[in-house]
Backbone as ProteinMPNN parsed JSONL, in Angstrom:
{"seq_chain_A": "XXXXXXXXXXXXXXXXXXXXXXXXXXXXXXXXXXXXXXXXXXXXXXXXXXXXXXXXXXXXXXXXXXXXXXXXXXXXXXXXXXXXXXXXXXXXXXXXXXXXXXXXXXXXXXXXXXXXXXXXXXXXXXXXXXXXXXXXXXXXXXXXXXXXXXXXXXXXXXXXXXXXXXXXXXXXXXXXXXXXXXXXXXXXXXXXXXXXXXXXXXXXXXXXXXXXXXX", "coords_chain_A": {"N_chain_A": [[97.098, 123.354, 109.735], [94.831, 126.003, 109.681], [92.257, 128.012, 111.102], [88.591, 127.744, 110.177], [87.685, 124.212, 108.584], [85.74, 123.626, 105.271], [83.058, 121.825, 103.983], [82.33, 120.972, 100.595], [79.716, 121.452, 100.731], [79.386, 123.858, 101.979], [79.409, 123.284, 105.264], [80.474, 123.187, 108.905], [83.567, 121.211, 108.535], [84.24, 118.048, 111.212], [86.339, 117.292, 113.417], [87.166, 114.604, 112.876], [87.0, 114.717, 110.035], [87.81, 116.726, 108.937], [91.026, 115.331, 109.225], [89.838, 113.391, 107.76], [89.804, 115.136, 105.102], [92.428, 116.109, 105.26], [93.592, 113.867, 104.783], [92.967, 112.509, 102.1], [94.354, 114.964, 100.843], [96.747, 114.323, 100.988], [97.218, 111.842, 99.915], [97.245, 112.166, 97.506], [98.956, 114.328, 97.271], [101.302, 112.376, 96.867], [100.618, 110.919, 94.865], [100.754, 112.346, 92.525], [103.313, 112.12, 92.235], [104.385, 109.948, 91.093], [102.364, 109.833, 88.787], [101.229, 111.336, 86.244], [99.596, 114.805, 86.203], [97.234, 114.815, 85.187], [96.41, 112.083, 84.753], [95.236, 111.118, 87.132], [92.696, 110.131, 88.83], [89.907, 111.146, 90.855], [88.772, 108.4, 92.174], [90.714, 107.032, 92.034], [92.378, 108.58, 93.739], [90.375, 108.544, 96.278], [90.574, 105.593, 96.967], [93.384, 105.16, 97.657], [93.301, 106.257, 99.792], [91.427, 105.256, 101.566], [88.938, 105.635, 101.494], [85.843, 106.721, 99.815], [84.459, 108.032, 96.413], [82.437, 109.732, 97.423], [83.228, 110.831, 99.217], [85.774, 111.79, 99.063], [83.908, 114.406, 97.021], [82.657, 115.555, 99.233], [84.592, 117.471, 99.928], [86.294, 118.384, 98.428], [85.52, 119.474, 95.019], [86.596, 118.565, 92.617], [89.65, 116.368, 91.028], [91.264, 119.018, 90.271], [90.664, 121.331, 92.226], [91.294, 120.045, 94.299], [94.267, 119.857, 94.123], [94.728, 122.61, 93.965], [94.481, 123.198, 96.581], [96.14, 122.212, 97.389], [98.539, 123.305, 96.378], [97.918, 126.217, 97.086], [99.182, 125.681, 99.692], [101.171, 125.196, 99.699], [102.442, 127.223, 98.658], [101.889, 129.427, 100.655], [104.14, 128.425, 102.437], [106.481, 129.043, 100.35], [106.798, 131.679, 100.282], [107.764, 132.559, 102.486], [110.124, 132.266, 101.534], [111.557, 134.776, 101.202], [112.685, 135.414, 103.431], [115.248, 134.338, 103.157], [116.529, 136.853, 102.103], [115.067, 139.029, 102.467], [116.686, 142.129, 105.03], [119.034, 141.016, 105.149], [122.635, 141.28, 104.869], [124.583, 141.862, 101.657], [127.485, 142.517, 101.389], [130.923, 141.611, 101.718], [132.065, 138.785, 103.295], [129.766, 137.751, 104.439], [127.869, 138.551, 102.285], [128.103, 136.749, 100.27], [127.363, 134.247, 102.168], [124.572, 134.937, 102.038], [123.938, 134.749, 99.36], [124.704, 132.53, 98.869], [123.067, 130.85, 100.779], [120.499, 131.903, 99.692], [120.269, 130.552, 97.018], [120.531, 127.844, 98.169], [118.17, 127.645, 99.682], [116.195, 127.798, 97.586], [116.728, 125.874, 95.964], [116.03, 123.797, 97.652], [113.395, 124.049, 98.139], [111.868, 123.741, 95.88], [112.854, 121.404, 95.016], [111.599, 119.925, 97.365], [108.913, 120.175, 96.626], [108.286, 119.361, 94.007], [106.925, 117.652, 92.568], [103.935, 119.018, 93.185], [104.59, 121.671, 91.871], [105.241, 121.274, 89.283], [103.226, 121.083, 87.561], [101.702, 122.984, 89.247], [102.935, 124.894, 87.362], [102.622, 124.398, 85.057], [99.977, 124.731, 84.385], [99.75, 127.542, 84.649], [101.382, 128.223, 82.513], [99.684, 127.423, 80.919], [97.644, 129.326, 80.938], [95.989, 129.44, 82.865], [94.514, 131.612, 85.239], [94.609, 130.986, 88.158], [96.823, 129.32, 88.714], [98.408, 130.544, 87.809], [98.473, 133.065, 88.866], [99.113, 131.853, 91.837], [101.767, 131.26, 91.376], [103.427, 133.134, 90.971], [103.151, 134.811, 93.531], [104.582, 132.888, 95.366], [106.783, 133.679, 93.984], [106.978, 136.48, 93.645], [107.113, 137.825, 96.616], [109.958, 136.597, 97.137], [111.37, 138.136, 94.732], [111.18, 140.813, 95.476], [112.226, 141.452, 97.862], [114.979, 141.066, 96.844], [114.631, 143.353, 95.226], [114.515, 145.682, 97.087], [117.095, 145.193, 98.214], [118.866, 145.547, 95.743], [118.605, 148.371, 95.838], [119.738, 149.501, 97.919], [121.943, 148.595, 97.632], [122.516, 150.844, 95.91], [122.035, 153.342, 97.35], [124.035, 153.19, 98.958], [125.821, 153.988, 97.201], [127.261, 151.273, 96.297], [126.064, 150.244, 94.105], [125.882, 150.873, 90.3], [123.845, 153.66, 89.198], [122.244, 153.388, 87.024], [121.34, 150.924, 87.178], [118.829, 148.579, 86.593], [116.771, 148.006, 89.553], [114.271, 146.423, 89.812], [114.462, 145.047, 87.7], [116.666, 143.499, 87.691], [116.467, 142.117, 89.758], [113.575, 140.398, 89.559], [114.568, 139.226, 87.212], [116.809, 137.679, 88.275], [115.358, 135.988, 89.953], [113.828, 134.469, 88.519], [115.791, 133.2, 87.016], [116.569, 131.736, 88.536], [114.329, 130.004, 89.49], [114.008, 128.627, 87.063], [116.28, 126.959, 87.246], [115.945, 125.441, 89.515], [113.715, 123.947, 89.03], [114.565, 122.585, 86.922], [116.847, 121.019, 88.336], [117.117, 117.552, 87.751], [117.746, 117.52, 84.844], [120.528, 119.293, 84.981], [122.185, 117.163, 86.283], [121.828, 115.034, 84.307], [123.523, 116.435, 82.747], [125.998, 116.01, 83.527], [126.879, 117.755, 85.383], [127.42, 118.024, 88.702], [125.588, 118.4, 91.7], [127.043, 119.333, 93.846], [128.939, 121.563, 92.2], [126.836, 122.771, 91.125], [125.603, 124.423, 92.996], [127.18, 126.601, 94.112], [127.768, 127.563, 92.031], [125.64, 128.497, 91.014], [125.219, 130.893, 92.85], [127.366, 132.247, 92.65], [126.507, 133.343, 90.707], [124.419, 134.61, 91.323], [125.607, 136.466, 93.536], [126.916, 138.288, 91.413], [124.649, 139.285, 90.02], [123.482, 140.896, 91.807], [125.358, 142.5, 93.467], [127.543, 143.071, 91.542], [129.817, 142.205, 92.073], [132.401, 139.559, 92.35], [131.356, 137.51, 94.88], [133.247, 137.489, 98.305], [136.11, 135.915, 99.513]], "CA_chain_A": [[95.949, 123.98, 109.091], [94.206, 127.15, 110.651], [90.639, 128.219, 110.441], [87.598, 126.316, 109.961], [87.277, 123.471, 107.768], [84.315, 123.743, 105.461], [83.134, 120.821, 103.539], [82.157, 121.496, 99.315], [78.214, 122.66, 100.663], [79.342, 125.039, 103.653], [78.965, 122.963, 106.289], [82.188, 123.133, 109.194], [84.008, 119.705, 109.286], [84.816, 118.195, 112.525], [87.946, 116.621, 113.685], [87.301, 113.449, 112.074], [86.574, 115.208, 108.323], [89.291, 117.546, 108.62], [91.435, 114.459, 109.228], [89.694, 112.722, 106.669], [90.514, 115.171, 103.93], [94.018, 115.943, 105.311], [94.29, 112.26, 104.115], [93.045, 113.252, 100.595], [95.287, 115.646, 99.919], [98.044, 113.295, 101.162], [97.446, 110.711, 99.132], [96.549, 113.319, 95.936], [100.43, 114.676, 96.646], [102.078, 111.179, 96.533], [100.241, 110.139, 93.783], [101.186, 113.195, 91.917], [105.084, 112.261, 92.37], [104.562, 109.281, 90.391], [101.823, 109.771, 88.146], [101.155, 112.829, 85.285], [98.282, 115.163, 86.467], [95.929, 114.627, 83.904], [96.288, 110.757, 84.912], [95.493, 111.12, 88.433], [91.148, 110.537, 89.185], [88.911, 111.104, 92.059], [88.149, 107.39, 92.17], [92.487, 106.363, 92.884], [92.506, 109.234, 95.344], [89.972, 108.056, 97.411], [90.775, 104.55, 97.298], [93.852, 105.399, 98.049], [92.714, 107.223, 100.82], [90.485, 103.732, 101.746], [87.758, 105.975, 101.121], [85.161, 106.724, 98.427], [84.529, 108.839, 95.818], [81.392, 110.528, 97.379], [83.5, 111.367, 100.272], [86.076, 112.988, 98.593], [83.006, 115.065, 96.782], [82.465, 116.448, 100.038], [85.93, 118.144, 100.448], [86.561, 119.139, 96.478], [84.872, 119.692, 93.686], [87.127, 117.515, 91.615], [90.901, 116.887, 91.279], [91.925, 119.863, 89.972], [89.97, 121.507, 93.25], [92.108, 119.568, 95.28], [95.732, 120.235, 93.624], [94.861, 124.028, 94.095], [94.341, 123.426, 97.955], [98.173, 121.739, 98.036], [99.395, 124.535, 95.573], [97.849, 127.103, 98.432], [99.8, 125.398, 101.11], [102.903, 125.031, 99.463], [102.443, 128.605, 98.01], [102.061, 129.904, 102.048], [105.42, 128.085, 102.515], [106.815, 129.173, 99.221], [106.632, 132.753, 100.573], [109.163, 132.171, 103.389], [111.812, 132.551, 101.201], [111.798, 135.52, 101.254], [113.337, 135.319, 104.572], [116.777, 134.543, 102.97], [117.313, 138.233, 101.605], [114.966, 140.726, 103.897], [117.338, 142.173, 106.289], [120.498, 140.352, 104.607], [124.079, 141.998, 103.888], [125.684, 141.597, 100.76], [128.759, 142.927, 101.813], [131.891, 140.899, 102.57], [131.782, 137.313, 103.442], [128.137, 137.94, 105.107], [127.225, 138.786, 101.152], [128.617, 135.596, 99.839], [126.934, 133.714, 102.735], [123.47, 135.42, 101.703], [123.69, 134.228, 98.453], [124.573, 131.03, 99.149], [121.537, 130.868, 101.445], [119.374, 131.67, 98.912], [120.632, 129.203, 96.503], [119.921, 126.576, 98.417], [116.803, 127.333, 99.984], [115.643, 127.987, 96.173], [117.044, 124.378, 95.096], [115.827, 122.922, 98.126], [111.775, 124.558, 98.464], [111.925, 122.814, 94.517], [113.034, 119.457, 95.557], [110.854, 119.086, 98.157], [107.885, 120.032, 96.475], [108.801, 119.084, 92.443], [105.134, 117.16, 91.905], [102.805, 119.687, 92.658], [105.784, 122.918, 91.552], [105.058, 121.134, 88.105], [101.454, 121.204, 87.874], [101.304, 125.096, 88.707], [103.972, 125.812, 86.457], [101.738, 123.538, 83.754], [98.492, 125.328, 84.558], [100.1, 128.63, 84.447], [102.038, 128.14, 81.092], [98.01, 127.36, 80.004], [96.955, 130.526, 80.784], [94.951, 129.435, 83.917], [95.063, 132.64, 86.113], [94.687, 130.786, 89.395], [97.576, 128.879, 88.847], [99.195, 131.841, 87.498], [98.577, 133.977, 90.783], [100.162, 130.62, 92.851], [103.281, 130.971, 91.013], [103.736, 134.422, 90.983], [102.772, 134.285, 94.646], [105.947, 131.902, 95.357], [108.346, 134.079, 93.055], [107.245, 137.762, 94.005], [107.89, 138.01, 97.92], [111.315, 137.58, 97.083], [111.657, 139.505, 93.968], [110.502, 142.607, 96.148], [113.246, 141.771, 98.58], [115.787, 141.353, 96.231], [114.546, 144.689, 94.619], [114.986, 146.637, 98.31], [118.723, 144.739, 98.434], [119.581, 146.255, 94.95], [117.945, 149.84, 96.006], [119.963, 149.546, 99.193], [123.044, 148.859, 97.507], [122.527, 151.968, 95.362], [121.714, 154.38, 97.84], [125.241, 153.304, 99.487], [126.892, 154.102, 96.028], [128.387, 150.271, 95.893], [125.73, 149.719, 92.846], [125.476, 151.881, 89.387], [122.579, 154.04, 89.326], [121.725, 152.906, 85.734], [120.925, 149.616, 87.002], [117.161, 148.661, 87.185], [116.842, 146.815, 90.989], [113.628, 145.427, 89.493], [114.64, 143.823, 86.503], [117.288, 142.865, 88.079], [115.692, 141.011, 90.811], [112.654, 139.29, 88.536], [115.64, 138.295, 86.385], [117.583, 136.532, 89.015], [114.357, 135.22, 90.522], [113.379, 133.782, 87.037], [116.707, 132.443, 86.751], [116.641, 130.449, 90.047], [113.245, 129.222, 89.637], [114.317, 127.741, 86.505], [117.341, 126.019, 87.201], [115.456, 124.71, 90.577], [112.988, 123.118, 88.738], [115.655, 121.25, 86.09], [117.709, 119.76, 88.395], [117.398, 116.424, 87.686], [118.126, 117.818, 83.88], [121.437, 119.369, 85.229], [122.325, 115.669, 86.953], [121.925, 114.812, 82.837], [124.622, 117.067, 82.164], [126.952, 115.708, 84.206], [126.586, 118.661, 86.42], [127.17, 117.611, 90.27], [124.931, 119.712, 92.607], [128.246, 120.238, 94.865], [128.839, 121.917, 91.645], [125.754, 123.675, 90.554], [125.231, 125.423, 94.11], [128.701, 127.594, 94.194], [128.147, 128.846, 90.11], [124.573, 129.354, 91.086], [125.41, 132.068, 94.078], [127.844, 133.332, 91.841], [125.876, 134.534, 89.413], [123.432, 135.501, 92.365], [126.222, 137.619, 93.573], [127.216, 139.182, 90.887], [123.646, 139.864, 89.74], [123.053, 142.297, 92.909], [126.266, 143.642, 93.447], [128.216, 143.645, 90.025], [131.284, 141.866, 92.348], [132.551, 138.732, 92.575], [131.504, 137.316, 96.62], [134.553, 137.344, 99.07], [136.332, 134.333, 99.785]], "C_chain_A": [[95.267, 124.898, 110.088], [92.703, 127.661, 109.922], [90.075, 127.08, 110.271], [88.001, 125.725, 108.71], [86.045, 123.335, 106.954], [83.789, 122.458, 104.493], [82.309, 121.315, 101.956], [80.581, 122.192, 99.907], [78.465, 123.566, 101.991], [79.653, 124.518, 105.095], [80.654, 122.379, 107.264], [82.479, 121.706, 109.331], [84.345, 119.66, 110.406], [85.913, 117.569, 112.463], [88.392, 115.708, 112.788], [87.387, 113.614, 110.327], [87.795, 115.708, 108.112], [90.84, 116.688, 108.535], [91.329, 113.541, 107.79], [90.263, 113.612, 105.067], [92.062, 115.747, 104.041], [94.741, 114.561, 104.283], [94.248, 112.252, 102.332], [94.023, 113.552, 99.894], [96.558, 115.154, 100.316], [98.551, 112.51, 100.186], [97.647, 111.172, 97.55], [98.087, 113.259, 96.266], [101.144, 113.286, 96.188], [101.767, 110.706, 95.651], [100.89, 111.591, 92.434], [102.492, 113.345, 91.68], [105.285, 111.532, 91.507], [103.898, 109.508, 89.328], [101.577, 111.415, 87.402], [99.751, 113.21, 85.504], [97.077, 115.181, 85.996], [95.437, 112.988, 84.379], [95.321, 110.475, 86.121], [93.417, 111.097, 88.469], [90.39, 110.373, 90.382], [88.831, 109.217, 92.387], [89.22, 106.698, 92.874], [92.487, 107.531, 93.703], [91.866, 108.672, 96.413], [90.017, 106.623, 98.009], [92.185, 104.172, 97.806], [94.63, 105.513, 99.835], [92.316, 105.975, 102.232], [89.754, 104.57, 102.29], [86.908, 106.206, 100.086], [85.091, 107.839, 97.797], [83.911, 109.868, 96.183], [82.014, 111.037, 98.99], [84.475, 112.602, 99.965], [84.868, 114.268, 97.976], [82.571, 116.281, 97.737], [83.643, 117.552, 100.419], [86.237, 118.897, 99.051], [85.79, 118.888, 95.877], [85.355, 118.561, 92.572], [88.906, 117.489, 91.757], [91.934, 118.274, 91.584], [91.912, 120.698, 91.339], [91.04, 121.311, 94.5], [93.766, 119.891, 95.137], [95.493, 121.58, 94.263], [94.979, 124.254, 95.284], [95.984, 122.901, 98.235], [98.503, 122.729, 97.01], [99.445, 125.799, 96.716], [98.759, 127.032, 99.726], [100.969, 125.495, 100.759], [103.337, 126.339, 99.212], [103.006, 129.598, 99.498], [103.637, 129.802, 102.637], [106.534, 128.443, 101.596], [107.329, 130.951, 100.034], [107.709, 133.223, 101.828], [110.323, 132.484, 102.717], [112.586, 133.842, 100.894], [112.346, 136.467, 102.536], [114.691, 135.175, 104.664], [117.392, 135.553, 102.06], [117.012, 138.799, 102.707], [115.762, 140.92, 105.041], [119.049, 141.731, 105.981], [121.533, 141.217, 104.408], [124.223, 141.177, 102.496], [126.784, 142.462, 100.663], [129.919, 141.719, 102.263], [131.753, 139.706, 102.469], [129.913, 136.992, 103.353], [127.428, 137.967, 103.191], [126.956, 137.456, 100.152], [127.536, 134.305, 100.662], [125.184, 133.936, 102.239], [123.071, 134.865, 100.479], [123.892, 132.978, 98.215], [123.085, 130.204, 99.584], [120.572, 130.44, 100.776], [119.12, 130.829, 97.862], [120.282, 128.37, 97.21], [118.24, 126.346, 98.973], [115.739, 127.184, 98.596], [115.574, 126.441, 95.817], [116.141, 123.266, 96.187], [114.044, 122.794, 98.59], [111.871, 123.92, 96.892], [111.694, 121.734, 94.493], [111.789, 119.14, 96.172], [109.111, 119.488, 97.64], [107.769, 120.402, 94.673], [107.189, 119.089, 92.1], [104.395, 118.463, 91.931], [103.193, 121.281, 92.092], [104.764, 122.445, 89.99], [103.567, 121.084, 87.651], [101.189, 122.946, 87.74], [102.296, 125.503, 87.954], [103.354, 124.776, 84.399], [100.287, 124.474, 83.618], [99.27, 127.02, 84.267], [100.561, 128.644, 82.899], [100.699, 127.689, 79.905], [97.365, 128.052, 79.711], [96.115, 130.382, 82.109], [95.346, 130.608, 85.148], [95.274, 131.963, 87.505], [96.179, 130.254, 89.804], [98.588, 129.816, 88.768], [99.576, 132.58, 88.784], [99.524, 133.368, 91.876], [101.863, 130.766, 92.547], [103.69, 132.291, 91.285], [103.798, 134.796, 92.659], [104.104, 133.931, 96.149], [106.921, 133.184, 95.312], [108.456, 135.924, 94.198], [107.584, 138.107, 95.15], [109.981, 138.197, 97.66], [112.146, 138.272, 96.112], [111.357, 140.296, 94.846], [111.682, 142.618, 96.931], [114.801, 142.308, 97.901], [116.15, 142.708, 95.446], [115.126, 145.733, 95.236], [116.57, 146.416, 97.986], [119.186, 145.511, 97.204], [120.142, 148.245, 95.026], [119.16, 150.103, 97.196], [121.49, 149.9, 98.639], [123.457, 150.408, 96.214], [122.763, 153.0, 96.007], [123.274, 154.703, 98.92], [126.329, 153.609, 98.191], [127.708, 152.483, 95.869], [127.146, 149.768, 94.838], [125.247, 150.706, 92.012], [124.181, 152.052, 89.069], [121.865, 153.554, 88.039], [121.404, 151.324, 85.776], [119.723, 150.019, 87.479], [116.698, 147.995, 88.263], [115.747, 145.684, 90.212], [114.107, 144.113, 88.573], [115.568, 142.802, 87.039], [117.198, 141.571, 88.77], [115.049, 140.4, 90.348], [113.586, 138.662, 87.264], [116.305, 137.393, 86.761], [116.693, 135.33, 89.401], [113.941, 134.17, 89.425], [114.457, 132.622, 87.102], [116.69, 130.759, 87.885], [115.355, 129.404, 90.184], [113.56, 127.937, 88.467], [115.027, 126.513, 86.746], [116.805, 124.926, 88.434], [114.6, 124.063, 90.181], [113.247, 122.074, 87.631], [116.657, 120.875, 86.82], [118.329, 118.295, 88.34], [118.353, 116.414, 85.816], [119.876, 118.378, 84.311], [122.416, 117.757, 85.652], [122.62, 115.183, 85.302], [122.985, 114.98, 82.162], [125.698, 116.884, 82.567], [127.592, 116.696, 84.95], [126.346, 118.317, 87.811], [126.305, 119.082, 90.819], [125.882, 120.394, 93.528], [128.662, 121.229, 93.776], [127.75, 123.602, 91.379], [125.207, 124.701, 91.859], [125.842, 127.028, 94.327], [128.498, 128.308, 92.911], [126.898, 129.332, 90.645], [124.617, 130.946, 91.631], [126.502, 132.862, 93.27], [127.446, 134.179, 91.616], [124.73, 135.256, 90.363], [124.06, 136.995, 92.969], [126.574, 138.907, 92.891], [125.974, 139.804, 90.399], [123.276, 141.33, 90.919], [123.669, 142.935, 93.359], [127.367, 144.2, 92.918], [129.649, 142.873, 90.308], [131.079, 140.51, 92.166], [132.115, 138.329, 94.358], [133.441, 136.981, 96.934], [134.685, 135.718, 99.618], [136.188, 133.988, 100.827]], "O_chain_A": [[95.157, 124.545, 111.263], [92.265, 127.677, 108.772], [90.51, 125.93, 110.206], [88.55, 126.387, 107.829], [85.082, 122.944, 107.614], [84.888, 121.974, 104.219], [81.506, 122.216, 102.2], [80.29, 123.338, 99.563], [77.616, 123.822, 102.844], [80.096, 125.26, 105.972], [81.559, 121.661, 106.839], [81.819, 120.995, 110.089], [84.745, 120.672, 110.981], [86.438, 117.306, 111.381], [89.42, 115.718, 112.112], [87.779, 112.739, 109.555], [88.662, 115.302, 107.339], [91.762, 117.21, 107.908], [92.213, 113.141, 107.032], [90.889, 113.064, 104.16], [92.794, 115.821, 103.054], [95.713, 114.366, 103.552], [95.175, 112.057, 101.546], [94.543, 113.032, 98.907], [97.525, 115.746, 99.837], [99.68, 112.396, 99.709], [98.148, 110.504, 96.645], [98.702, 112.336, 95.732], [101.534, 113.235, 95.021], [102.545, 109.835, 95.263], [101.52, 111.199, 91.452], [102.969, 114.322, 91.103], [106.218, 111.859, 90.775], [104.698, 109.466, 88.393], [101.75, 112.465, 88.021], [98.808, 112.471, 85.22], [96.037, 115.582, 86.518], [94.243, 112.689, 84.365], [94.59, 109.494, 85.993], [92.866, 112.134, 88.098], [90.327, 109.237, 90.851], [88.915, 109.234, 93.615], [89.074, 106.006, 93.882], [92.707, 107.108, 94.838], [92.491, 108.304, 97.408], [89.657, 106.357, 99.156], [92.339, 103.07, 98.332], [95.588, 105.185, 100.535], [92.759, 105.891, 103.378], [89.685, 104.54, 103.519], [87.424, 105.708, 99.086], [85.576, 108.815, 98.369], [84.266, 110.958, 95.733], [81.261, 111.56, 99.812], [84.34, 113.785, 100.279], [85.001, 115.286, 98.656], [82.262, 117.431, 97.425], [83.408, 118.432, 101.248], [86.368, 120.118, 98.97], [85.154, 117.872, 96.159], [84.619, 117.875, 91.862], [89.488, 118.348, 92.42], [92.788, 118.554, 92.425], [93.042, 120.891, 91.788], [91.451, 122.115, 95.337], [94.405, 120.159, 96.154], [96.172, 121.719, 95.281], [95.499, 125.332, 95.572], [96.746, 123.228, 99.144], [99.677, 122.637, 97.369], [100.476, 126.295, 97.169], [99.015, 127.926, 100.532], [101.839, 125.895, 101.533], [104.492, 126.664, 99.489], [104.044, 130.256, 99.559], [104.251, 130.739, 103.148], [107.65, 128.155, 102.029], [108.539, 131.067, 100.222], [108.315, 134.295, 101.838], [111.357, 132.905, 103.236], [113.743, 133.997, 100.503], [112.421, 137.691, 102.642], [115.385, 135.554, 105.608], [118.411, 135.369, 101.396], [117.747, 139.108, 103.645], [115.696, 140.138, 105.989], [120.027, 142.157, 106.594], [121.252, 142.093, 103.59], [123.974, 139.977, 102.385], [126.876, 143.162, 99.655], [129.633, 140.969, 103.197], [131.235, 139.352, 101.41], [129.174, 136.353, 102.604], [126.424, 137.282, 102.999], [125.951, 137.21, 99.484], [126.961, 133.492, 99.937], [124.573, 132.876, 102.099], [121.909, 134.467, 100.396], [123.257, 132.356, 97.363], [122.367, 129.379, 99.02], [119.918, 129.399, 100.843], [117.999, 130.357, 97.67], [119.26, 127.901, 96.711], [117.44, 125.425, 98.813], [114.683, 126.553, 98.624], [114.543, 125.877, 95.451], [115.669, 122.199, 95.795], [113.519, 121.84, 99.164], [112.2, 122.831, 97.362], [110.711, 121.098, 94.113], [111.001, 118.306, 95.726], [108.177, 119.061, 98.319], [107.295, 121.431, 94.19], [106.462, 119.963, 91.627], [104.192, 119.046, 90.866], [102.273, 122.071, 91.882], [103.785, 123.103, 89.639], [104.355, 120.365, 87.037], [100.794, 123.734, 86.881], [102.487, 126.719, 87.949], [103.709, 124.725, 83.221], [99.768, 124.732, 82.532], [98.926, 127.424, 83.156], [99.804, 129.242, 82.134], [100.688, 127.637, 78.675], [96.589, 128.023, 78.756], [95.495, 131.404, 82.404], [96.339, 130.478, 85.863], [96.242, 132.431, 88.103], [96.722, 130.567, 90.863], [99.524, 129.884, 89.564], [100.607, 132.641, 89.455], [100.36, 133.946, 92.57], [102.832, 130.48, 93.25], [104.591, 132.314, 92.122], [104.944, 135.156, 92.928], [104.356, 134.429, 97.246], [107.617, 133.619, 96.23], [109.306, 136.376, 94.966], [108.546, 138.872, 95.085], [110.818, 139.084, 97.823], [113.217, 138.836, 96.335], [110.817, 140.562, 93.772], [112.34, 143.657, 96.866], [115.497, 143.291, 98.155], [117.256, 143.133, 95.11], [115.889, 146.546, 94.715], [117.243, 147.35, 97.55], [120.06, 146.314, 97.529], [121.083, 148.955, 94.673], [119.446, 151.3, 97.229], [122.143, 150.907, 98.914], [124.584, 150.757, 95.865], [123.609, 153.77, 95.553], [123.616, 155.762, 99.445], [127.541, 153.437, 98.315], [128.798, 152.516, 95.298], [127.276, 148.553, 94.692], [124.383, 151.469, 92.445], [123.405, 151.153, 88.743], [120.668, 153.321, 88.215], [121.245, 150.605, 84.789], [119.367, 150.951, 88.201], [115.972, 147.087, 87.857], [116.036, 144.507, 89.995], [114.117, 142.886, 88.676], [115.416, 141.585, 86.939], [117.63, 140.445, 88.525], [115.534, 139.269, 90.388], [113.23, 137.741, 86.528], [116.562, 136.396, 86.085], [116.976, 134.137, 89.294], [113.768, 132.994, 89.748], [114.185, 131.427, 87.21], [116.76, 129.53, 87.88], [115.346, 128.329, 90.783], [113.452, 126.732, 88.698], [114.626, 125.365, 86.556], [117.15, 123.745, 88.385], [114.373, 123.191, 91.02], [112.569, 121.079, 87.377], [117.565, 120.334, 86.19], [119.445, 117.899, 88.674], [119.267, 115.64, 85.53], [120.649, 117.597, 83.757], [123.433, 117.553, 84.988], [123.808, 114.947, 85.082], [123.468, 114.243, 81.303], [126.597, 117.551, 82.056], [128.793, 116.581, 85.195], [125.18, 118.285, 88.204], [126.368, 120.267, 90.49], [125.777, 121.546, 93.949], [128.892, 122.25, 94.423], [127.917, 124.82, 91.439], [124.459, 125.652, 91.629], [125.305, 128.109, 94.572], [128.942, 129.434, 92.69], [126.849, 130.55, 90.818], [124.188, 131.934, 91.036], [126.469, 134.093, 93.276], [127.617, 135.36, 91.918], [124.254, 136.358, 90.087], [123.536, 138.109, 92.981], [126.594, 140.058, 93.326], [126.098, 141.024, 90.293], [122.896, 142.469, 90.647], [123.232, 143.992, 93.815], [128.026, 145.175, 93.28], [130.511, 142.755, 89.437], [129.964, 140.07, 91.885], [132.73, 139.046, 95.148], [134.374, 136.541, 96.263], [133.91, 134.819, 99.945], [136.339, 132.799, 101.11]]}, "name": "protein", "num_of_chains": 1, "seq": "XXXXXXXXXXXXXXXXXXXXXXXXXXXXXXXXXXXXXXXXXXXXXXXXXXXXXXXXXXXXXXXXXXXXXXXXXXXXXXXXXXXXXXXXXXXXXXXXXXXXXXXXXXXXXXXXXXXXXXXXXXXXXXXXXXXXXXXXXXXXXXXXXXXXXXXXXXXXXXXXXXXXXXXXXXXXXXXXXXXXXXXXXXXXXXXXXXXXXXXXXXXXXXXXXXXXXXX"}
């Protein structure tokens, strides 16, 4: 965590506060793995916590308050992934490898943060802009990359000018968010993930450069 800490009336926390609601929003995510967000109240967070209600008070406003501060953090981290295109080939093996990449970091920034993924993708699908912004947030960093990578492979003639990079890219991105947030639904289908990784990057491949990846 960087920057001050400030506590719900202004005032900076010190070591011990900032500590204390680290623990908060600890206990808020783990409880959010098991339990449905609507379920979830100030009262089992802080006892949780093995603190009180009027302590949390000082750190959030109310649950929801508090989800939005782990949506922010995960969101910050979320944004990283756009670290497995910028700069990337898709050429050759190296292209194949790229899309692999991003497949998994996609399936695996999902996994590790399912509980509160579902939450902003609940609040968003409500209409709530904040949540909205969080998700979008996540997605767009690497739509934009993926956009450059299409543009890139245009300007070398190995992709037809009548393709749209954007759509392209917020189409794939769409795609990947989806399937990363039903994997346990794939698992259903009798869909192995050693499986579902290799078709994913496929279709990643062929989405951005019309080929099949090299073997």
């Amino acid at each position: 965590m960087t920057g001050q800490v400030r506590t719900v009336d202004g005032r900076v926390a010190g070591r011990r506060g900032q500590a204390t609601r680290q623990k908060l929003l600890d206990c808020l995510s783990e409880m959010l793995s098991s339990s449905p967000y609507r379920d979830v109240k100030v009262i089992d967070v802080a006892r949780r916590a093995g603190t009180s209600p009027a302590t949390f008070y000082q750190y959030f406003p109310d649950v929801e308050g508090a989800v939005l501060e782990l949506a922010e953090e995960m969101a910050q981290e979320g944004a990283g992934l756009t670290g497995l295109v910028a700069g990337r080939s898709w050429t050759g093996k190296a292209g194949r490898q790229t899309a692999e990449e991003l497949v998994d970091g996609f399936l695996d920034f999902w996994r590790r943060n399912d509980a509160i993924l579902r939450v902003v993708d609940l609040g968003a699908a409500e209409g709530d802009k904040r949540f909205h912004k969080i998700r979008m947030k996540i997605l767009n960093s690497v739509t934009s990359s993926l956009t450059a990578s299409v543009k890139e492979l245009q300007d070398k003639g190995k992709v037809d000018k009548d393709v749209q990079p954007a759509a392209v890219a917020g189409s794939l991105v769409m795609m990947l968010s989806a399937v990363a947030s039903h994997q346990k639904g794939f698992t259903a289908w009798g869909v192995k993930q050693a499986e579902l990784r290799p078709n994913l990057a496929l279709l990643v491949h062929l989405g951005i450069t019309g080929k099949k990846p090299a073997k």
